[in-house]
C-alpha positions in Angstrom: 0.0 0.0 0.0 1.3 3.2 -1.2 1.7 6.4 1.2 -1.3 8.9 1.0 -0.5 12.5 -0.9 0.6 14.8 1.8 -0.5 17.5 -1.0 -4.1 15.7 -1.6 -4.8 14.5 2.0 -2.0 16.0 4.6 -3.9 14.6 7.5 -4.0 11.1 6.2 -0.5 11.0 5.1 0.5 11.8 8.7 -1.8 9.3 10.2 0.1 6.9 7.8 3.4 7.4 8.6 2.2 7.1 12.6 0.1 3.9 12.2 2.6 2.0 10.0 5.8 3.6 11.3 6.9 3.7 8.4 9.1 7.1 7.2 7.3 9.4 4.9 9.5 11.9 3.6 8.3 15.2 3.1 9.1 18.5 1.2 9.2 21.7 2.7 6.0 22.8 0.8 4.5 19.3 1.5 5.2 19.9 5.5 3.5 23.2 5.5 0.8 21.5 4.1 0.0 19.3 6.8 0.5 21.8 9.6 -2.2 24.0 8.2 -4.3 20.9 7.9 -3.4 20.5 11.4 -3.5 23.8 12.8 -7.1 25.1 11.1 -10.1 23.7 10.8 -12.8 24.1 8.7 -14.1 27.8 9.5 -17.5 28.7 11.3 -19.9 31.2 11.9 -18.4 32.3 14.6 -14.9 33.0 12.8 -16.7 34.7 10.1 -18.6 36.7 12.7 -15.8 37.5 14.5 -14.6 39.8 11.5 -17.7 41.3 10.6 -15.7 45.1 10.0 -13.8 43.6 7.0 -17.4 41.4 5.7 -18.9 44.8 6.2 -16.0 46.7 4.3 -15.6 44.2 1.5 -19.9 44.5 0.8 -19.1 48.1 0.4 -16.3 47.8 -1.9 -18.5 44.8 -4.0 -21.1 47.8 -4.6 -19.0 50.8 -5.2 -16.8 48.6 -7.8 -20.1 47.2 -9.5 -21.7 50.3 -9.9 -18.9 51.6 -11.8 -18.8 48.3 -14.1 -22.3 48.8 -14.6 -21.7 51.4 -17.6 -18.9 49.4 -19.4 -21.6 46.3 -19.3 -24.4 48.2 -20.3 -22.3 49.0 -23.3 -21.1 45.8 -23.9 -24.7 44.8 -23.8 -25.7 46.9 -26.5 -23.0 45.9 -28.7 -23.8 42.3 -28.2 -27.6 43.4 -29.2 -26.2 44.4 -32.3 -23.6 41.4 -33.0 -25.9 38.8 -31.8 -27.9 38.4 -34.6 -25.8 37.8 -37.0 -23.2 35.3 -34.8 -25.2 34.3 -32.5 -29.0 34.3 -32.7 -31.1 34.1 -29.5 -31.7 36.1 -26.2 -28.5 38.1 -25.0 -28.6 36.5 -21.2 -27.6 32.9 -19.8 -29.8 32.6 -16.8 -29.4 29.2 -14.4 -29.8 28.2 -10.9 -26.7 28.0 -9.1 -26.3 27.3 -5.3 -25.7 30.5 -3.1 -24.9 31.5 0.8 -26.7 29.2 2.8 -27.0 26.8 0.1 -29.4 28.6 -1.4 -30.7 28.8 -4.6 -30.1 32.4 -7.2 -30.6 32.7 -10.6 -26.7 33.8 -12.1 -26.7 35.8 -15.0 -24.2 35.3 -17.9 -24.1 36.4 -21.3 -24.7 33.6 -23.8 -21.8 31.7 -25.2 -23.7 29.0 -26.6 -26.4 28.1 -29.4 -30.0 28.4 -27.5 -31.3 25.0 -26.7 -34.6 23.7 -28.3 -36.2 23.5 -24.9 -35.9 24.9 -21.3 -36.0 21.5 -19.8 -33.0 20.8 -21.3 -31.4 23.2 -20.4 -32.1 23.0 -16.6 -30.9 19.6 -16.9 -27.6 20.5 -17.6 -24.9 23.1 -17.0 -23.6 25.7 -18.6 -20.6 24.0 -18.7 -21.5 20.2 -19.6 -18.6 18.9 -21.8 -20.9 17.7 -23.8 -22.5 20.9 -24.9 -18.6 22.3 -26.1 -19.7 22.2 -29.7 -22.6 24.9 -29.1 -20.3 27.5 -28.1 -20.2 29.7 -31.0 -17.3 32.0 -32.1 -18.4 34.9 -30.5 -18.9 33.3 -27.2 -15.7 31.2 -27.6 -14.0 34.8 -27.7 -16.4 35.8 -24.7 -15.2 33.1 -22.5 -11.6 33.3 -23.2 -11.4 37.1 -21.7 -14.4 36.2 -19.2 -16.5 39.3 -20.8 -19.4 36.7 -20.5 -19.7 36.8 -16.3 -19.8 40.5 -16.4 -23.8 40.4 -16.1 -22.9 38.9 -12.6 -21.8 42.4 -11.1 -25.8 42.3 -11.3 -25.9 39.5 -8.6 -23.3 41.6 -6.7 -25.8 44.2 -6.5 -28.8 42.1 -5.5 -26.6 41.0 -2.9 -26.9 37.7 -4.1 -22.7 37.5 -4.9 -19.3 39.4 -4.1 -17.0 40.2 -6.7 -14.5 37.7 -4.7 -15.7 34.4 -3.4 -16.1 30.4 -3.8 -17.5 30.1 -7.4 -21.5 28.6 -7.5 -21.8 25.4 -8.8 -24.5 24.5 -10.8 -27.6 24.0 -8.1 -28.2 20.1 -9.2 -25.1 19.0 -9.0 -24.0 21.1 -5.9 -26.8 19.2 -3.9 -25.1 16.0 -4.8 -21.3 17.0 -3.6 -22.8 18.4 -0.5 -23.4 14.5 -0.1 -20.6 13.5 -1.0 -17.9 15.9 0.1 -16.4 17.1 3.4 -16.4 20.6 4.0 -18.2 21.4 0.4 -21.1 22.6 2.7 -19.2 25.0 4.2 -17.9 27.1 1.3 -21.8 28.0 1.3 -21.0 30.2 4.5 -20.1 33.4 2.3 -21.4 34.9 -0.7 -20.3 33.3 -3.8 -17.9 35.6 -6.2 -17.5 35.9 -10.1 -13.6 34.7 -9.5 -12.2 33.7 -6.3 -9.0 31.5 -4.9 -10.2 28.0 -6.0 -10.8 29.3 -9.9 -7.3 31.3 -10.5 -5.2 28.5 -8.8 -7.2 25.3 -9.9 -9.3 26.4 -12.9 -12.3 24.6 -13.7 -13.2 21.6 -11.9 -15.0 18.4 -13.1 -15.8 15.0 -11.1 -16.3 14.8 -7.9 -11.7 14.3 -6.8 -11.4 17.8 -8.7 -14.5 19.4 -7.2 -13.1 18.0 -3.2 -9.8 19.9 -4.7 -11.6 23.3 -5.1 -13.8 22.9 -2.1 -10.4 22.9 -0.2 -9.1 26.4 -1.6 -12.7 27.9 -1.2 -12.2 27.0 2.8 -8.3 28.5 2.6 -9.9 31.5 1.2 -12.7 32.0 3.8 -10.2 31.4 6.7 -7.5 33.5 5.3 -10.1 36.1 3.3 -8.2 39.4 3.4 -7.8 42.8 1.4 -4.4 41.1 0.3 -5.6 38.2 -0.3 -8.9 39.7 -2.6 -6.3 42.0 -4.2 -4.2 39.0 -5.5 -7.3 36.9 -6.8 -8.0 40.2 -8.6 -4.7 40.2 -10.7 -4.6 36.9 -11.0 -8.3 37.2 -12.8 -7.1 40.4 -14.4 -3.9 38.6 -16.1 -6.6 35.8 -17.4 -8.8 38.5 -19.1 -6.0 40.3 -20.8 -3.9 37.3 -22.2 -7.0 35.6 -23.0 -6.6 32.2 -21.1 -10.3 31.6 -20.0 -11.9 28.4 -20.5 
């Protein structure tokens, strides 16, 4: 039997080398892994009460930075108005369900990318990002995704309240029912409002399968332990380097 990851499960690694007495040789980088697995646990209401001034600062800055994206989406909006009928026929706005603070349910706005389904059915069935639907994305929303243009419409959300501008990315609301079954603490990154980029999308990208999705839920806890003006300032370069060399999904 092989030794655990100390990088995918720290704590099980270290139970490994106690139980067996076997040596497990870690790296620097894997050993600060497992202390901070060690040291913090998954975070609760009461650590996220106990900074309500910077909760209370960051909603303030989520508005003021919305309301001046507002006019640069409005205008993007009517240029898509113009553009979508001729490369890409059909309404201008993706709407689905995705799974919010409490684990509630919001409808997340996005403009369209792909080819409009037949039926609405269908599309509730699915998410926006099924690997199967990759052949619907049409040029336009191929070059929408790749500089992230097409969550703009979320700064909307951010307004309703229902999202910050940094945060755990919502999942899709059908399948986020089924991984908060299935994985440990993915209930928990439900504690804050969801954001349009946030730690788990810039260093992990986009997660598939339940092993990948476990991976994100992990940074999205890091982030709401550690969530910081630093920390929201580096997501935000991060997700600014992504628009402008184009490396969206």
């Amino acid at each position: 039997m092989s030794a655990p990851s100390p990088e995918d499960s720290p704590v099980r690694a270290l139970r490994y080398r106690y139980h067996t007495r076997k040596a497990v040789f870690l790296s620097r980088y894997e050993t600060l892994l497992v202390r901070r697995a060690l040291s913090q646990g998954r975070p609760t209401n009461e650590s996220i009460g106990g900074r309500r001034v910077f909760w209370a600062f960051k909603r303030f800055f989520d508005i003021i930075w919305s309301l001046f994206l507002l006019g640069p989406m409005l205008l993007i909006a009517a240029a898509l108005l113009l553009l979508n009928p001729f490369f890409n026929p059909g309404p201008l706005f993706f709407v689905q369900i995705r799974m919010g603070r409490g684990c509630r349910a919001f409808h997340v706005l996005k403009f369209r990318t792909m080819v409009s389904r037949t039926t609405t059915k269908e599309s509730a069935r699915r998410g926006a990002d099924d690997p199967i639907d990759c052949h619907r994305i049409t040029p336009l929303g191929r070059c929408l995704r790749k500089t992230r243009i097409d969550e703009l419409p979320q700064i909307i959300n951010v307004l309703k309240g229902d999202m910050s501008l940094i945060g755990p990315r919502p999942d899709y609301f059908a399948h986020a029912r089924t991984y908060v079954r299935q994985i440990p603490g993915y209930r928990e990154r439900h504690m804050i409002r969801p954001g349009i980029s946030g730690l788990a999308q810039v260093e992990h990208g986009y997660a598939e399968g339940v092993a990948a999705t476990q991976r994100k839920a992990e940074l999205d806890l890091q982030y709401i332990r550690d969530a910081g003006f630093a920390l929201d300032w580096c997501i935000f370069v991060k997700t600014l380097r992504t628009v402008l060399i184009r490396d969206g999904k």
